[in-house]
N, C-alpha and C positions, 0 to 999 in steps of 0.2 A: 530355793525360790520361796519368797513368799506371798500372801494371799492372793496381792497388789500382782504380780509375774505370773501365778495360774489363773487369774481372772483377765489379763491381757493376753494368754494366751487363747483361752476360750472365745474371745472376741475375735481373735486374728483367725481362725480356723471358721468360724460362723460368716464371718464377714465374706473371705476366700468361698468358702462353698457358695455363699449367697452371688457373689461376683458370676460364680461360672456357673451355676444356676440358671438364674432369674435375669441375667444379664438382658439387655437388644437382641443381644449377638444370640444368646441361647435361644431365644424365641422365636428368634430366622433359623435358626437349626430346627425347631421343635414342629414348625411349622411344616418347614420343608421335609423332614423325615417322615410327618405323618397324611402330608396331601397325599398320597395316594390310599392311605386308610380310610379316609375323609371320604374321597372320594369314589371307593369301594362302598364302604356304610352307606351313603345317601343313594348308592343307585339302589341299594340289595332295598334296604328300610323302602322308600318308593315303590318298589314295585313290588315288595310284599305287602306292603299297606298303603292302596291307592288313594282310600278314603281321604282328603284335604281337612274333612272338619274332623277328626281324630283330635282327641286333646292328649298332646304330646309332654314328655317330661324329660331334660337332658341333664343329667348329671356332670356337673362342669361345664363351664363355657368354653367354648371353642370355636374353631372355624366353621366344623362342622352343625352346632348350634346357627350360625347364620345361616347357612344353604340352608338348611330343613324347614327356618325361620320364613324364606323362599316361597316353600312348597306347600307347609302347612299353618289355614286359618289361625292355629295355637297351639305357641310355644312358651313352656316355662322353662328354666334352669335352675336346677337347686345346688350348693356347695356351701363350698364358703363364703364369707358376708364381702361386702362389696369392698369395706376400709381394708383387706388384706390384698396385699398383689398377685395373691394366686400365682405365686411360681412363677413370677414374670411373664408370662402367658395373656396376663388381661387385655382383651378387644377393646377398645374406647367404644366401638358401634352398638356391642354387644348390652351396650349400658340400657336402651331404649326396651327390649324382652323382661317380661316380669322375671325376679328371680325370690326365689326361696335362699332363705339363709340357714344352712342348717351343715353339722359337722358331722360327716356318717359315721365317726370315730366314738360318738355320742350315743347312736342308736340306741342302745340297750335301754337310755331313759326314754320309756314310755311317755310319760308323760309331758317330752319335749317334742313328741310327732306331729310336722304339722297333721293337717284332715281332708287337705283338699286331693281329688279323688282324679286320677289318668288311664287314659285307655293305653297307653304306651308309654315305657320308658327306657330310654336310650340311656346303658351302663358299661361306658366304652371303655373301656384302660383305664380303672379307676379301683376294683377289689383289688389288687393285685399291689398298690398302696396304703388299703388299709390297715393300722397298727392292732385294731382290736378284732376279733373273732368274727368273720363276715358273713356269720348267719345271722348278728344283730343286722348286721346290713340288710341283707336279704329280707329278714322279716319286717323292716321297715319298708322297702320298698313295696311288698306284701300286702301293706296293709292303705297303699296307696293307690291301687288299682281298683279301677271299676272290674265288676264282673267279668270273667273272661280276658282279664287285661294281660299284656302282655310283657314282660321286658327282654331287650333285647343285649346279652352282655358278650363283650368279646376282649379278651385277655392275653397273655402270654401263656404258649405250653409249657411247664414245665420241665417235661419230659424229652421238647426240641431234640434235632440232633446234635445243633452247633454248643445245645452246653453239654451234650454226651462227650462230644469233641474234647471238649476245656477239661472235662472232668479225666480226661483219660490222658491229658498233658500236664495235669497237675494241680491246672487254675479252678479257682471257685467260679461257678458259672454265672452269680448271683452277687449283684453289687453288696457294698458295704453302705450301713446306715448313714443317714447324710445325719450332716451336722446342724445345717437350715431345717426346724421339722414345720414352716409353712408351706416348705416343696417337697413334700417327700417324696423317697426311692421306692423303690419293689422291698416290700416287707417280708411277702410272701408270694410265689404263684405258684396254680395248682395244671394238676392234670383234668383231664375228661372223668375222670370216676369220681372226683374231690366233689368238682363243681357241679354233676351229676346230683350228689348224697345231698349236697350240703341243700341243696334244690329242695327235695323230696322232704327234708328235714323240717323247711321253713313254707312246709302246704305248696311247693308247683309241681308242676309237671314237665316234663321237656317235652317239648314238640319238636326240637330243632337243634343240632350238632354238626359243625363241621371243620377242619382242622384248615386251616390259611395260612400260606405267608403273601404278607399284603405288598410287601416289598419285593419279591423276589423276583430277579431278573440275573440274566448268565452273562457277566462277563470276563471271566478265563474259569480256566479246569477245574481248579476247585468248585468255583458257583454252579458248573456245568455239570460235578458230581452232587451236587447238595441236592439241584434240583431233581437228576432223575432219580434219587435215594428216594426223598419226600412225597413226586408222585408217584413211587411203590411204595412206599408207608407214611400215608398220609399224617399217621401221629407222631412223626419225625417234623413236623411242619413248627414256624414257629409261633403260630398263634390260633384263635380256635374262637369260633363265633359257638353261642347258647344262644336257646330261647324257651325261655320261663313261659308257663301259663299257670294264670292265678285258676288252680283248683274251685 
């Protein structure tokens, strides 16, 4: 092969991942796999924070960004800048909410932080993607908060039982790195004790822990053992809501 044959094949593989990515088709998947998350988040969010004029902050646009967009006076979204497609995911509606342009893969430069200040921020399925060390994350969000502010982060468990499963049939339980790195995979996710430390590390506090599977529902034996495994050990669950408070 020469340079001309490894550089077409580096496209063919980018291209593919990006197809099955970012595709139409992938964003009626994405959608539909996480409305019930969605629609978890905005009740729990709501009703622990009834206040309307709350100056809200949503990391990534989403569905969920609209409904909240709904309920509260203001909403911003921060991510990535608008000229990217965001992992095929992008709302066309979502265009009208102010957005911040910022790459939390960046964090660690200080001196690129925006300043403006939230009483709340919504950080849903989104560390769990990061490629760099998520206490720059964390501490940027940090430093975003009004007093007493709060974020609200919910992730994958780690520790789940269904990759206990995988791991005890042989499979890795953890995708492989995508080749697209405008969509990226799970780079890393943590347990309760991770996202606990990493907390305490970057000045919060937890006020709030609890292990979820936002999907699950029994339909044959298997699902029907998974569930009553997870509601005896709820840290067999597969996902797990935090809640930061700015010290």
């Amino acid at each position: 092969m020469n340079k001309r044959d490894y550089k077409n094949l580096i496209y063919k593989w980018i291209e593919k991942e990006k197809d099955r990515t970012c595709s139409s088709e992938s964003q009626k998947r994405y959608v539909q796999g996480h409305s019930k998350r969605f629609e978890h988040l905005f009740n729990f969010i709501t009703t622990r924070y009834k206040n309307k004029d709350l100056k809200i902050l949503d990391i990534g646009k989403s569905s969920l960004t609209l409904k909240l967009n709904e309920y509260y006076h203001s909403i911003t979204s921060l991510g990535f800048s608008d000229d990217i497609d965001q992992g095929g995911h992008k709302i066309d509606v979502l265009e009208a909410i102010p957005h911040i342009s910022f790459d939390l893969n960046q964090s660690k430069n200080v001196e690129k932080w925006p300043i403006e200040k939230f009483d709340l921020i919504i950080f849903s399925e989104v560390i769990e993607h990061l490629s760099k060390a998520p206490e720059f994350a964390l501490l940027f969000l940090h430093s975003l908060l009004n007093d007493n502010g709060h974020v609200i982060c919910t992730t994958p468990n780690a520790a789940a039982i269904f990759r206990r499963f995988k791991l005890l049939q042989g499979y890795n339980p953890y995708a492989r790195i995508r080749f697209y790195n405008e969509n990226p995979g799970h780079y890393r996710e943590y347990t309760k004790k991770e996202l606990t430390q990493m907390g305490n590390e970057c000045g919060f506090e937890i006020v709030y822990h609890n292990f979820i599977s936002f999907n699950s529902q029994i339909t044959n034996i298997k699902s029907a053992i998974v569930e009553f495994v997870t509601n005896l050990i709820p840290s067999f669950k597969w996902s797990q809501i935090i809640i930061y408070k700015k010290k």
